[in-house]
Backbone as a chain_set.jsonl record, in Angstrom:
{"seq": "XXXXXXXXXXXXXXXXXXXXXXXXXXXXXXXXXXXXXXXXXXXXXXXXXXXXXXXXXXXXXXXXXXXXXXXXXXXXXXXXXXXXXXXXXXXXXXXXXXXXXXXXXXXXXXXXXXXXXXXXXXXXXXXXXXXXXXXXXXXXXXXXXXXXXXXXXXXXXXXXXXXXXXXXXXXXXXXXXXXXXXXXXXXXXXXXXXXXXXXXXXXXXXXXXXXX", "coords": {"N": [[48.881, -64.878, -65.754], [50.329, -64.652, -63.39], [50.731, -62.244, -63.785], [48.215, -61.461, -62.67], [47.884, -62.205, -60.06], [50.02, -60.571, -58.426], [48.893, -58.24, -59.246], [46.267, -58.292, -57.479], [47.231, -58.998, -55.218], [48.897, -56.4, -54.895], [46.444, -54.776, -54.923], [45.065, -55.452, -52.938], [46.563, -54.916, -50.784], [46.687, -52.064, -50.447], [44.316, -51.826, -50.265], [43.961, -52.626, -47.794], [45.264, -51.151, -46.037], [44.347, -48.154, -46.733], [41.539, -49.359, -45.234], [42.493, -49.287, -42.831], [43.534, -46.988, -41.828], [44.804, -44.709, -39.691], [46.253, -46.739, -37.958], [47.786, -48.119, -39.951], [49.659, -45.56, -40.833], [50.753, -44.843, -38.682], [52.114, -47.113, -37.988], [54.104, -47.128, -39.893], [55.104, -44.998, -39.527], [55.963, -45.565, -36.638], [58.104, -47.906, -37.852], [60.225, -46.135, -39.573], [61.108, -44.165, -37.402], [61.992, -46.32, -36.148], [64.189, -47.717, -37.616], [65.578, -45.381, -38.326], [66.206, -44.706, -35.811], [67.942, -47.355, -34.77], [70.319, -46.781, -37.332], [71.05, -44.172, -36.414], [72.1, -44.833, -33.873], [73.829, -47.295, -34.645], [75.806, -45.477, -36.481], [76.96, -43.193, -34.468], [78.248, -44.73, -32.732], [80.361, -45.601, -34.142], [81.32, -43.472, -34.853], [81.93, -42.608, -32.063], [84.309, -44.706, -31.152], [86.083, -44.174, -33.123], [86.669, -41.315, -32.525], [87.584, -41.741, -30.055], [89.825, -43.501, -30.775], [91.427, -41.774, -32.018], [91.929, -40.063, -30.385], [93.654, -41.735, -28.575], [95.808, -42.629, -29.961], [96.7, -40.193, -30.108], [98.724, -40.731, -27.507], [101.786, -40.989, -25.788], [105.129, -42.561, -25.344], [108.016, -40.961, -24.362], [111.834, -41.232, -25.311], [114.535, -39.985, -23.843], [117.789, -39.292, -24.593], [121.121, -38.869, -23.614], [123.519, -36.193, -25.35], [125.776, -37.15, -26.16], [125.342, -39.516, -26.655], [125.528, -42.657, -29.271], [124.002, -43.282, -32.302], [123.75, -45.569, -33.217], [124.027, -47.018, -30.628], [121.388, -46.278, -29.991], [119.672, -47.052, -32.19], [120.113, -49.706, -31.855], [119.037, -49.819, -28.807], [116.217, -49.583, -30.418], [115.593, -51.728, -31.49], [115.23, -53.343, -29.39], [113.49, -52.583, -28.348], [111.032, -52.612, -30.109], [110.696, -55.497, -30.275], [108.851, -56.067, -28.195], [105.904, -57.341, -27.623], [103.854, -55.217, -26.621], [104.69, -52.934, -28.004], [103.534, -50.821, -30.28], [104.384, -49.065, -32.659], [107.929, -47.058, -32.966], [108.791, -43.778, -33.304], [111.954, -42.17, -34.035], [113.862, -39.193, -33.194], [116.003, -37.549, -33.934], [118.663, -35.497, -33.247], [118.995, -33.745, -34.675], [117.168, -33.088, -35.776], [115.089, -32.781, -33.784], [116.088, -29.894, -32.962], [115.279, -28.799, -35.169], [112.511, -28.859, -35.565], [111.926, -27.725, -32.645], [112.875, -25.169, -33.497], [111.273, -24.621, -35.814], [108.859, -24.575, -33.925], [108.75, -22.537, -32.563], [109.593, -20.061, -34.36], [108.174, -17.609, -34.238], [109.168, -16.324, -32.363], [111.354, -14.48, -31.396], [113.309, -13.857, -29.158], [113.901, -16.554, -28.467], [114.774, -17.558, -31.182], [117.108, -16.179, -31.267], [118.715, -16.434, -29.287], [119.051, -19.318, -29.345], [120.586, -18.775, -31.791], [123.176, -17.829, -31.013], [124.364, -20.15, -29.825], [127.2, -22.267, -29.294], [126.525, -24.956, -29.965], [124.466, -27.802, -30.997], [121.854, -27.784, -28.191], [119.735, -29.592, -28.191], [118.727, -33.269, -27.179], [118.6, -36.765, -28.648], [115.667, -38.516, -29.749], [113.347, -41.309, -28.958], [110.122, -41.795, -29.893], [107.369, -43.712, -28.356], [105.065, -45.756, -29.256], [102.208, -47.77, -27.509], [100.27, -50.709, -28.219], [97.747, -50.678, -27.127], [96.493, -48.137, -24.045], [96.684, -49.435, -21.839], [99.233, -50.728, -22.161], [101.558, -49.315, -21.401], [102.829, -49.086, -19.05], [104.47, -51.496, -18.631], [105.885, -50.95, -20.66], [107.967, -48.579, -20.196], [108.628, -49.754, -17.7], [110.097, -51.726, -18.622], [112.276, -50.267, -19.895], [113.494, -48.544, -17.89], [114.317, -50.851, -16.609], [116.446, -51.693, -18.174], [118.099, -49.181, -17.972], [119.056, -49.409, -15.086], [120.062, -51.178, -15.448], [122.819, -50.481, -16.599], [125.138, -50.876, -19.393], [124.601, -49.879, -22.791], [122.907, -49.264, -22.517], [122.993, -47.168, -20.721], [122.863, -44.538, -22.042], [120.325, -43.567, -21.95], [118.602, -40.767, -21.309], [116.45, -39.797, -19.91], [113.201, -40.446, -19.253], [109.909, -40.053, -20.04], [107.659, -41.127, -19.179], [106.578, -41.211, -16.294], [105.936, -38.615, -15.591], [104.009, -38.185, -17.62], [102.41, -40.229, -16.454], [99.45, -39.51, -15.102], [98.11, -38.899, -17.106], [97.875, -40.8, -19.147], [96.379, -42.72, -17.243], [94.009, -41.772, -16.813], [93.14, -40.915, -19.26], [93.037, -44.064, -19.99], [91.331, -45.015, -18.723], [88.814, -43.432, -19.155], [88.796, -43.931, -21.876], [87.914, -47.191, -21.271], [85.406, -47.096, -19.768], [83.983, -45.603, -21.63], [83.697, -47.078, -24.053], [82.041, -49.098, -22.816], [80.235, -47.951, -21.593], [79.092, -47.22, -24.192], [78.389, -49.57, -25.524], [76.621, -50.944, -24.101], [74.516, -49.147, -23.82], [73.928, -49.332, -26.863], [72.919, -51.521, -27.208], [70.911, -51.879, -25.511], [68.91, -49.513, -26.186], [68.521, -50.826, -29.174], [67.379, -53.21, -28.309], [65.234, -51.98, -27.37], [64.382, -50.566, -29.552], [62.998, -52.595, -31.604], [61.486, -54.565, -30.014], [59.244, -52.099, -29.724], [58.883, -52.106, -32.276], [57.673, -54.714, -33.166], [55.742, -54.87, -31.607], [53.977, -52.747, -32.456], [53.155, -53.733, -35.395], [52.251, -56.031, -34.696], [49.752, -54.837, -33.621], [48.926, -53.667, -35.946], [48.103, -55.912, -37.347], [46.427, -56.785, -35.924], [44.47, -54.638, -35.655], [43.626, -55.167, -38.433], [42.559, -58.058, -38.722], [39.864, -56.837, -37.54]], "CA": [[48.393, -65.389, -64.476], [51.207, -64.284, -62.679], [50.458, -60.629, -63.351], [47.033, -61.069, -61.806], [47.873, -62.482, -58.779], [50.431, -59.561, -58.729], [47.937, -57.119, -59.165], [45.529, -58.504, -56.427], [48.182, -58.423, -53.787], [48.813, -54.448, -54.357], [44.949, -54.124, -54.687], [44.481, -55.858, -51.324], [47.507, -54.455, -49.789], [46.002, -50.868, -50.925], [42.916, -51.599, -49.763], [44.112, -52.308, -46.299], [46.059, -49.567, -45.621], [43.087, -47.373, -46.467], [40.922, -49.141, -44.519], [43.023, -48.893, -41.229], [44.249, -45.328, -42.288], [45.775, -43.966, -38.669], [46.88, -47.422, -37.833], [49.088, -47.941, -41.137], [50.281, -44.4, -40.743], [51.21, -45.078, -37.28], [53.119, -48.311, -38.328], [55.124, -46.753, -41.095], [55.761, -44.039, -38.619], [57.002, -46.683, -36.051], [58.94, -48.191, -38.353], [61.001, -45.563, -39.641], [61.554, -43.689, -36.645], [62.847, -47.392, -35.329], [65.345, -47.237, -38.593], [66.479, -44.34, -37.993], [67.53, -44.935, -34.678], [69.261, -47.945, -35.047], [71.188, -45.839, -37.975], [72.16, -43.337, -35.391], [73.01, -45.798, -32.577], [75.436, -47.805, -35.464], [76.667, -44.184, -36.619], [77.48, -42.761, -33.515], [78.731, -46.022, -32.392], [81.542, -45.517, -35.205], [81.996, -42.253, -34.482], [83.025, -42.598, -30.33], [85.38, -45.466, -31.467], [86.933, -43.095, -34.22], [86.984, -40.212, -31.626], [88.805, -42.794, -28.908], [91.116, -44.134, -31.654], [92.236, -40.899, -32.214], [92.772, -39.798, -28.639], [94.387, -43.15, -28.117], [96.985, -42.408, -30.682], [97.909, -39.134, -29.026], [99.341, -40.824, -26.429], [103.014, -42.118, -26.646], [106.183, -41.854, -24.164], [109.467, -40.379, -25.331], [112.95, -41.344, -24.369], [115.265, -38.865, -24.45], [118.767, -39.817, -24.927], [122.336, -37.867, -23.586], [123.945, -35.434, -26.134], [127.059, -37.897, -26.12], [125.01, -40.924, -27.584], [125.872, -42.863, -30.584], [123.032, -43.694, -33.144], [123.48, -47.151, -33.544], [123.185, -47.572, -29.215], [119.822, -45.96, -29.636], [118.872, -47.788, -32.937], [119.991, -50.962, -30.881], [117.722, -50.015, -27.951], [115.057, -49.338, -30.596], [115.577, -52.874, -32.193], [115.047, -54.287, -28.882], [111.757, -52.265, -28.002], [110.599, -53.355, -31.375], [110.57, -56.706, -30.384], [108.046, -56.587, -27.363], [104.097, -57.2, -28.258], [103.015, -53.883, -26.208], [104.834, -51.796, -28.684], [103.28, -50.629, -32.2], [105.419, -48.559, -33.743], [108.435, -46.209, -33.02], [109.576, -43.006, -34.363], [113.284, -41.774, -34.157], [114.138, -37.984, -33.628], [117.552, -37.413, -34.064], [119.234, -34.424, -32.619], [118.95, -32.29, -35.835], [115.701, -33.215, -36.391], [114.596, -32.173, -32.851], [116.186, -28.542, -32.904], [114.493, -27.823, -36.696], [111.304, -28.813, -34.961], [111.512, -26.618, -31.979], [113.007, -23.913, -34.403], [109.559, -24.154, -36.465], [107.632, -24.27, -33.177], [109.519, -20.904, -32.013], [109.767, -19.108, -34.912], [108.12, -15.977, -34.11], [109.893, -15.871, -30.882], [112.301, -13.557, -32.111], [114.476, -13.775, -28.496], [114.436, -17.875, -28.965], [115.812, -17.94, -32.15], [118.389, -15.325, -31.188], [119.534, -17.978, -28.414], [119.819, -20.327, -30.449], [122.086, -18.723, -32.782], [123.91, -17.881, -30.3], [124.918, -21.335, -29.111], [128.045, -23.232, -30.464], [126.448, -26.989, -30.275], [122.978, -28.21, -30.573], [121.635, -28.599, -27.364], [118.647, -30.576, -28.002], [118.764, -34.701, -27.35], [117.607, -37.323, -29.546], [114.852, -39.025, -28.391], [112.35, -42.306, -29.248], [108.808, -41.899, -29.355], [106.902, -44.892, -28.405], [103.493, -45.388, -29.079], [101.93, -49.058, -27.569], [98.931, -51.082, -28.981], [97.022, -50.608, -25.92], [96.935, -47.971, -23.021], [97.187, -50.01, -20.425], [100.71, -51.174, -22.284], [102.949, -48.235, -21.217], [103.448, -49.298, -17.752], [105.441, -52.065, -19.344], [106.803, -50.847, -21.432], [108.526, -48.107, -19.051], [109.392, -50.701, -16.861], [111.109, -52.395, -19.531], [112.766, -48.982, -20.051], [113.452, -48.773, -16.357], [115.205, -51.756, -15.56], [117.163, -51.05, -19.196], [118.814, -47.843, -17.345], [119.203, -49.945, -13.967], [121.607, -52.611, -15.816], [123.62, -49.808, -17.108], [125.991, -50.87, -20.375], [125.119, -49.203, -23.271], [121.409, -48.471, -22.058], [123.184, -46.122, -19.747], [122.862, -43.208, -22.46], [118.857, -42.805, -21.582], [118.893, -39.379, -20.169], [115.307, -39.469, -18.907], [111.61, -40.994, -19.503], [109.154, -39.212, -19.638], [106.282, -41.58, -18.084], [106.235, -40.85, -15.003], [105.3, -37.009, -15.986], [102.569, -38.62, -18.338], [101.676, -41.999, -16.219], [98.103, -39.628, -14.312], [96.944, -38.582, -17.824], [97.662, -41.88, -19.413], [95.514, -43.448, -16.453], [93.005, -41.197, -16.595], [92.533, -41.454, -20.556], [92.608, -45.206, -20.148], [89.904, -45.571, -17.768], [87.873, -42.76, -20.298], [88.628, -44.932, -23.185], [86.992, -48.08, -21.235], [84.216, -46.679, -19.717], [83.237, -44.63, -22.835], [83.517, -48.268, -24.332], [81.365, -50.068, -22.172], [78.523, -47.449, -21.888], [78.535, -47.3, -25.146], [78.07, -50.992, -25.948], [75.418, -51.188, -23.185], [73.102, -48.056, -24.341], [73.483, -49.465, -28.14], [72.591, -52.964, -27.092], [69.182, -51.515, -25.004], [68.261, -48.896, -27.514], [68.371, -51.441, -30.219], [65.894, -54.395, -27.87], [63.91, -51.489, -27.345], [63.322, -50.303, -31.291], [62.628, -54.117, -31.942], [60.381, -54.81, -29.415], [58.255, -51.604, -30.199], [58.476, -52.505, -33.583], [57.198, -55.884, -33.052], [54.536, -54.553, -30.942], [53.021, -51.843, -33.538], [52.971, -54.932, -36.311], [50.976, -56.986, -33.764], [48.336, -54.125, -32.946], [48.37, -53.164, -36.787], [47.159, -57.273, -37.491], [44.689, -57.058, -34.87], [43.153, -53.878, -36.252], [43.153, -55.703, -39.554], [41.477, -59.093, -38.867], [38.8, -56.338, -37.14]], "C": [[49.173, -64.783, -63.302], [50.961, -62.231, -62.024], [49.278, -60.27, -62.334], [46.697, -60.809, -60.622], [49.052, -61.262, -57.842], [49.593, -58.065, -58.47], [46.583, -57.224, -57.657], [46.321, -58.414, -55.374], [48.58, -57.537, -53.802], [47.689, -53.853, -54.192], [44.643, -54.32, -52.925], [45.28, -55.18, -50.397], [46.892, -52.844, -50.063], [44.617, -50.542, -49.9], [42.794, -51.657, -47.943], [44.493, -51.519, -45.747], [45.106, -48.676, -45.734], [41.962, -47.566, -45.5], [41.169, -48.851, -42.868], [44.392, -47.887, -41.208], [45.527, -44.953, -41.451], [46.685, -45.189, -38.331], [47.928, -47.978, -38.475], [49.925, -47.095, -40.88], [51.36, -44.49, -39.766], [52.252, -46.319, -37.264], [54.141, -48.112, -39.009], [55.972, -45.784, -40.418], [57.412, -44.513, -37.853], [58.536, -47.05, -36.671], [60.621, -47.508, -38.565], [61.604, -44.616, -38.705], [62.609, -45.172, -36.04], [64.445, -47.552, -36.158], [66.289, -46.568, -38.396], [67.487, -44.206, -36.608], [68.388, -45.653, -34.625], [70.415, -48.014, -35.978], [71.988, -45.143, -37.143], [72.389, -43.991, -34.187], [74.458, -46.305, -33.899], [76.076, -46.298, -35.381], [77.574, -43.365, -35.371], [77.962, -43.741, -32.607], [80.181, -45.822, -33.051], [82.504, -44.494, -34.816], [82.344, -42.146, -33.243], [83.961, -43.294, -30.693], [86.377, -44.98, -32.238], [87.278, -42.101, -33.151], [88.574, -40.94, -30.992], [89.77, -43.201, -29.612], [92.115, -43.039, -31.783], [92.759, -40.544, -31.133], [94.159, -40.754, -28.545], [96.497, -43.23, -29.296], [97.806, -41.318, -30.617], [98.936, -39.157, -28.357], [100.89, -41.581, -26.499], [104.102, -41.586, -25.317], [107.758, -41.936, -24.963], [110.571, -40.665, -24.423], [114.14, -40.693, -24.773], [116.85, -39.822, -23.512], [119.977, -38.421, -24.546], [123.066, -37.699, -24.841], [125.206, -36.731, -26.898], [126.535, -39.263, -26.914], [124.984, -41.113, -28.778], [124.298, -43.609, -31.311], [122.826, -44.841, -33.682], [123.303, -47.857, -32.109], [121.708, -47.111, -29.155], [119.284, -46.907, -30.974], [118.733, -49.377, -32.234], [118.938, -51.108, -29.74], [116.484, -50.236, -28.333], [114.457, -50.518, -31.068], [114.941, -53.8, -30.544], [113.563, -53.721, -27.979], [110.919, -52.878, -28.984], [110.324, -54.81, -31.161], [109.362, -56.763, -28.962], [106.936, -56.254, -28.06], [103.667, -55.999, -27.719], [103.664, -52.954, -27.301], [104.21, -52.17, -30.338], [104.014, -50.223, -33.128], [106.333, -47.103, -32.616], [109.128, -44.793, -33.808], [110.887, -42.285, -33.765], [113.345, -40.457, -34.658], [115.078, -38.1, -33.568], [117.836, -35.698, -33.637], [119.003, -32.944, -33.579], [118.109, -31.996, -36.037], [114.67, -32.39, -35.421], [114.916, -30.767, -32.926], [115.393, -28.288, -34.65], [113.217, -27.945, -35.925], [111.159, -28.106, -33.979], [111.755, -25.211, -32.54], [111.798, -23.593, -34.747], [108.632, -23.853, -35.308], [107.629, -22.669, -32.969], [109.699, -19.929, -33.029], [109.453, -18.013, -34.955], [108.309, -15.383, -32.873], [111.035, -15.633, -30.986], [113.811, -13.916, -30.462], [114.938, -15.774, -28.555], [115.757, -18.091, -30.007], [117.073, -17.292, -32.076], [119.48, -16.602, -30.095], [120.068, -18.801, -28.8], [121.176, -20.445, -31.209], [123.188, -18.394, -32.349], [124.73, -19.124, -29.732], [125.899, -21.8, -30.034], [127.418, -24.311, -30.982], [124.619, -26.715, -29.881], [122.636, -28.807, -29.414], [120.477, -29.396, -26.89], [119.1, -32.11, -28.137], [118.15, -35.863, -28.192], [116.744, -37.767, -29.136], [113.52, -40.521, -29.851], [111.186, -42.147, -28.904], [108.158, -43.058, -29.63], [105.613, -45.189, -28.587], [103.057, -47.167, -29.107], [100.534, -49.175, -27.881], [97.509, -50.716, -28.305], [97.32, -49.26, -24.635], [97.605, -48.107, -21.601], [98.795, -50.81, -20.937], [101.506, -50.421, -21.683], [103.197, -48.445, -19.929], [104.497, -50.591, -17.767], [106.372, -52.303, -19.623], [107.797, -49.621, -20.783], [109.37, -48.673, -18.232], [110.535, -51.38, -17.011], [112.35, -51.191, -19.648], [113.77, -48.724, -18.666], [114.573, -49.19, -15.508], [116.482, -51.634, -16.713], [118.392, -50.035, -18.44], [119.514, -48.647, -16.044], [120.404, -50.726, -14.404], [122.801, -52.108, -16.386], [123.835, -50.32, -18.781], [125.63, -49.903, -21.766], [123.774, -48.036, -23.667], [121.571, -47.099, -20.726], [123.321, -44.993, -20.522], [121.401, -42.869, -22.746], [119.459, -41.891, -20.577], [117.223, -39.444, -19.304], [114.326, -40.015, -19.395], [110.594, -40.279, -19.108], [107.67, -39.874, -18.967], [105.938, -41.617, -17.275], [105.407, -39.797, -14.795], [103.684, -37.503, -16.705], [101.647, -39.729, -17.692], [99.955, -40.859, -15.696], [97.518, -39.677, -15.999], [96.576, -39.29, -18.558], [96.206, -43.025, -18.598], [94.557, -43.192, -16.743], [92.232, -41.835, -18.418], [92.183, -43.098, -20.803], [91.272, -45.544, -19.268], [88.637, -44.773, -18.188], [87.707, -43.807, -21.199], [87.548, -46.237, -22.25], [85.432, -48.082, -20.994], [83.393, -46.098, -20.963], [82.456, -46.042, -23.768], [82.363, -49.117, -24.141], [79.9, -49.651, -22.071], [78.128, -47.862, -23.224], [77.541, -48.429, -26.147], [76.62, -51.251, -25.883], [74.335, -50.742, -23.964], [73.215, -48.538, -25.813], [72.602, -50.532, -28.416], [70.929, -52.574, -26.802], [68.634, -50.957, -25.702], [67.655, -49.714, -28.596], [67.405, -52.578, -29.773], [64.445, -53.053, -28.153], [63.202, -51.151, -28.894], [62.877, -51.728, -31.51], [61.54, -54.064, -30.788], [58.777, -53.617, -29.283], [57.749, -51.737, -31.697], [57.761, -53.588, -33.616], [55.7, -55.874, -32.256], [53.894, -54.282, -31.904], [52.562, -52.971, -34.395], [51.879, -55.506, -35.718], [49.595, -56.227, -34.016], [48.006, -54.173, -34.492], [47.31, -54.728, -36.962], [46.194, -57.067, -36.883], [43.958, -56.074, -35.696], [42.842, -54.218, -37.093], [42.171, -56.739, -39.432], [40.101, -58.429, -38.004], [38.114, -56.428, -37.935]], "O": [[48.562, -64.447, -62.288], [50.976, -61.51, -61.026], [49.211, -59.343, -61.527], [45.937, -60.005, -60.082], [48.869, -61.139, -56.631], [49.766, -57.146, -57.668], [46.176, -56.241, -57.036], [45.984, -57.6, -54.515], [48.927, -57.225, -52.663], [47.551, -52.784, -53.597], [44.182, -53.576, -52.06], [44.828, -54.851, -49.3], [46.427, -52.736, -48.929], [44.166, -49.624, -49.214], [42.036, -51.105, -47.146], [43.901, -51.119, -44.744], [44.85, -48.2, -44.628], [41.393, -46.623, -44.95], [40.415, -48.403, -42.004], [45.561, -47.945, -40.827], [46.687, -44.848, -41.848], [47.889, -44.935, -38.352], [48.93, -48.338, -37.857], [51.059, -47.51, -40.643], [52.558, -44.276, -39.953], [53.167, -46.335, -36.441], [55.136, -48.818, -38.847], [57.186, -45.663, -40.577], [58.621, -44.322, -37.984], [59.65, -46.714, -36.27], [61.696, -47.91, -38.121], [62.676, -44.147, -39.088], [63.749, -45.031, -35.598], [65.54, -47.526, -35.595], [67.484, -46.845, -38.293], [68.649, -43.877, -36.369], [69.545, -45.261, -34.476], [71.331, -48.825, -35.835], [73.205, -45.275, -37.014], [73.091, -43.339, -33.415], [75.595, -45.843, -33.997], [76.742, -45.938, -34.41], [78.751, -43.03, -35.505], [78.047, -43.308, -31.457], [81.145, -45.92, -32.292], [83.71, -44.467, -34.572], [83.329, -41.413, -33.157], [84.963, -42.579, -30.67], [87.536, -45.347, -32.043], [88.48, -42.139, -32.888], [89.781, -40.836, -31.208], [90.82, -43.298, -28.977], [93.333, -43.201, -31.701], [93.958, -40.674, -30.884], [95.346, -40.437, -28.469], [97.642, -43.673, -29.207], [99.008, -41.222, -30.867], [99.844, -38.327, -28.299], [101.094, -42.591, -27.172], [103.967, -40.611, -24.578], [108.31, -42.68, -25.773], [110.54, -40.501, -23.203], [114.673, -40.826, -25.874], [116.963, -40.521, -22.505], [119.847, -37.285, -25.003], [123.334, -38.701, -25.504], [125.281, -36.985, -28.1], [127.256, -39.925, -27.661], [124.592, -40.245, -29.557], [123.649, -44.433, -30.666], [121.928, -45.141, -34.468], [122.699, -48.927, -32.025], [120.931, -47.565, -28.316], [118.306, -47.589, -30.667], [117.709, -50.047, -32.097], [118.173, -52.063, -29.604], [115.619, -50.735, -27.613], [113.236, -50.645, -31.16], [114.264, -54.82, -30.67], [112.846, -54.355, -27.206], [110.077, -53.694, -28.608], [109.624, -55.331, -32.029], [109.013, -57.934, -28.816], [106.796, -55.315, -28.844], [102.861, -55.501, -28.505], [102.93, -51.985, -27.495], [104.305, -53.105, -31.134], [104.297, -50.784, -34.187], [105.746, -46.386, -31.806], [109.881, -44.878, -34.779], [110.591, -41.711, -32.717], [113.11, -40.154, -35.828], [115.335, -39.116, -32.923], [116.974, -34.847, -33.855], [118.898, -31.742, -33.338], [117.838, -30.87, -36.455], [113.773, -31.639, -35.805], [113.862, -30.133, -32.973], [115.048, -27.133, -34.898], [112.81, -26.834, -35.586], [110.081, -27.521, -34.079], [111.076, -24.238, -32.211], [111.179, -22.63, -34.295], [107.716, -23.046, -35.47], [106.734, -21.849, -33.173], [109.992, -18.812, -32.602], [110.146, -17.201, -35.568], [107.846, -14.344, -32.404], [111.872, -16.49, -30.702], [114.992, -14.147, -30.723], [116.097, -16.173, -28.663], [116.921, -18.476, -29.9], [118.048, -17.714, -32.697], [120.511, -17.257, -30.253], [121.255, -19.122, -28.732], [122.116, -21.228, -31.341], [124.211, -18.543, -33.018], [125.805, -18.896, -29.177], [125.725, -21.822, -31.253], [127.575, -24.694, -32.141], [123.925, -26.029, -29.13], [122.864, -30.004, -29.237], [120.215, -29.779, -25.75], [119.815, -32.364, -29.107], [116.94, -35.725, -28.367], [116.662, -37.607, -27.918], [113.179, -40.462, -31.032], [110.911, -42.286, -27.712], [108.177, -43.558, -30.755], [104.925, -44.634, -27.729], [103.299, -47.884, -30.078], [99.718, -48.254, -27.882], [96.44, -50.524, -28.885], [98.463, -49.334, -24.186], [98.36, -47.544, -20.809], [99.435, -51.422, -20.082], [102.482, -51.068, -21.304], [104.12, -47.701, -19.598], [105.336, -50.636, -16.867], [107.294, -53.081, -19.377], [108.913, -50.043, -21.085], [110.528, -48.33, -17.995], [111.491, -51.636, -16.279], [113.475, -51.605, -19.368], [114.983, -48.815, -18.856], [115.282, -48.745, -14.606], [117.588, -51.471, -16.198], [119.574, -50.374, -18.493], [120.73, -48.459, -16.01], [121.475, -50.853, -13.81], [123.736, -52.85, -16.687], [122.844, -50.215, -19.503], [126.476, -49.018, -21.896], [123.565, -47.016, -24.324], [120.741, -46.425, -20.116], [123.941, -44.125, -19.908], [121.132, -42.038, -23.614], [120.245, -41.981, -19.634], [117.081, -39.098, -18.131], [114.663, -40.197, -20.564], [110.403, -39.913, -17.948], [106.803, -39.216, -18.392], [104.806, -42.082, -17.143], [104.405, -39.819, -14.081], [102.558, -37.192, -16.318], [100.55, -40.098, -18.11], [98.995, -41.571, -15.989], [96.559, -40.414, -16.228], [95.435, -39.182, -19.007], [95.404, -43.772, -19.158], [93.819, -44.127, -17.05], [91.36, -42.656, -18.701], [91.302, -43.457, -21.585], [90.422, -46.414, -19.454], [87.532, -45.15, -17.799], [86.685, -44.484, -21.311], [86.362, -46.213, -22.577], [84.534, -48.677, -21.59], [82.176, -46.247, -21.08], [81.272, -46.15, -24.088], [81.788, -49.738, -25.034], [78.859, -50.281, -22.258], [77.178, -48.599, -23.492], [76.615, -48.322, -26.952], [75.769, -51.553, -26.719], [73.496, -51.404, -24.576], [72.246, -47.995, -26.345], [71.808, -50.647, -29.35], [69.979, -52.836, -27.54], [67.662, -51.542, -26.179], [66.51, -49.486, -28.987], [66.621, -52.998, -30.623], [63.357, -53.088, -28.728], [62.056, -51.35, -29.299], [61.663, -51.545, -31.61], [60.655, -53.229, -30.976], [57.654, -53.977, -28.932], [56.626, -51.549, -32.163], [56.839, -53.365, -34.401], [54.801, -56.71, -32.341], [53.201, -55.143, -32.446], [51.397, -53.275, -34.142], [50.733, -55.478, -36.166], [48.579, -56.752, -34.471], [46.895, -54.655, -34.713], [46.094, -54.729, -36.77], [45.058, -57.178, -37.345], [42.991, -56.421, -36.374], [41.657, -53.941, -37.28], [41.044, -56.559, -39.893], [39.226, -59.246, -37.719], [36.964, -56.008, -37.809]]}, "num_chains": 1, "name": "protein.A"}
């Protein structure tokens, strides 16, 4: 019994679709073109946010530290950046670490490395790179940095900050990142009424041509 009734609802469904040929066609069309877009709205939805994430993790401000500083006043400073909510994570170059890394950058700059070997003492500084949760954190966290240097004691072996040098392109990328954000939201939100509401249309017209 089951099968019958089974079989009459693919006969009938069969039979309609043939008899309103272009209008089916035209519905299935609909359809999957509407699919597809709201596929590539999600997808490319994913993919600006992935883009921006990555940008966003580019960005970081470094505090470079005098030659003369001891490694437990900078792990101390780093213990007490560590503790504010704008920061995510720090990484710690150390003096040795910094000259092998400009070594590798320079290596086929044959009069560099000659310089170099020339020198008694390493004169690269250690330095903290900071990277916060948010763009709009690093003004902050700077500040924090800032007034750090201002109170002297043992925050008086920051040699320099570099956010000031970085604060336009920081700005600039943060006010990319939101906007990029916000269009994006917008145009996924409208795109997606509009496939629905043509979808919901076509359906309608196909019924009508049916109970014709």
């Amino acid at each position: 019994m089951l099968f019958v009734k089974i079989r009459r609802i693919i006969k009938a469904g069969f039979m309609n679709f043939w008899r309103n040929g272009w209008v089916s066609v035209a519905t299935i069309l609909v359809m999957a073109i509407t699919l597809f877009t709201i596929g590539s709205i999600i997808f490319a939805r994913v993919i600006l946010i992935s883009t921006l994430d990555e940008l966003q993790s580019k960005v970081d401000i470094s505090v470079y530290f005098k030659t003369d500083a001891k490694e437990q006043d900078i792990f101390s400073l780093k213990d007490s950046l560590l503790k504010l909510n704008e920061v995510k994570n720090i990484e710690y170059i150390s003096r040795d670490q910094a000259l092998q890394d400009f070594k590798e950058r320079h290596k086929n700059n044959a009069l560099i490395t000659q310089s170099l070997d020339e020198l008694d003492s390493n004169p690269l500084e250690a330095a903290l790179n900071i990277k916060a949760k948010k763009t709009t954190q690093y003004t902050d966290i700077a500040r924090f940095l800032e007034d750090k240097m201002d109170s002297g004691g043992i925050d008086s072996i920051i040699d320099k900050i570099n956010y000031r040098q970085n604060k336009l392109v920081i700005e600039r990328l943060t006010n990319i990142l939101d906007s990029a954000k916000r269009i994006g939201f917008a145009l996924s939100i409208i795109l997606i009424i509009i496939s629905i509401l043509v979808t919901f249309n076509t359906i309608r017209m196909a019924r009508s041509e049916e109970r014709r």
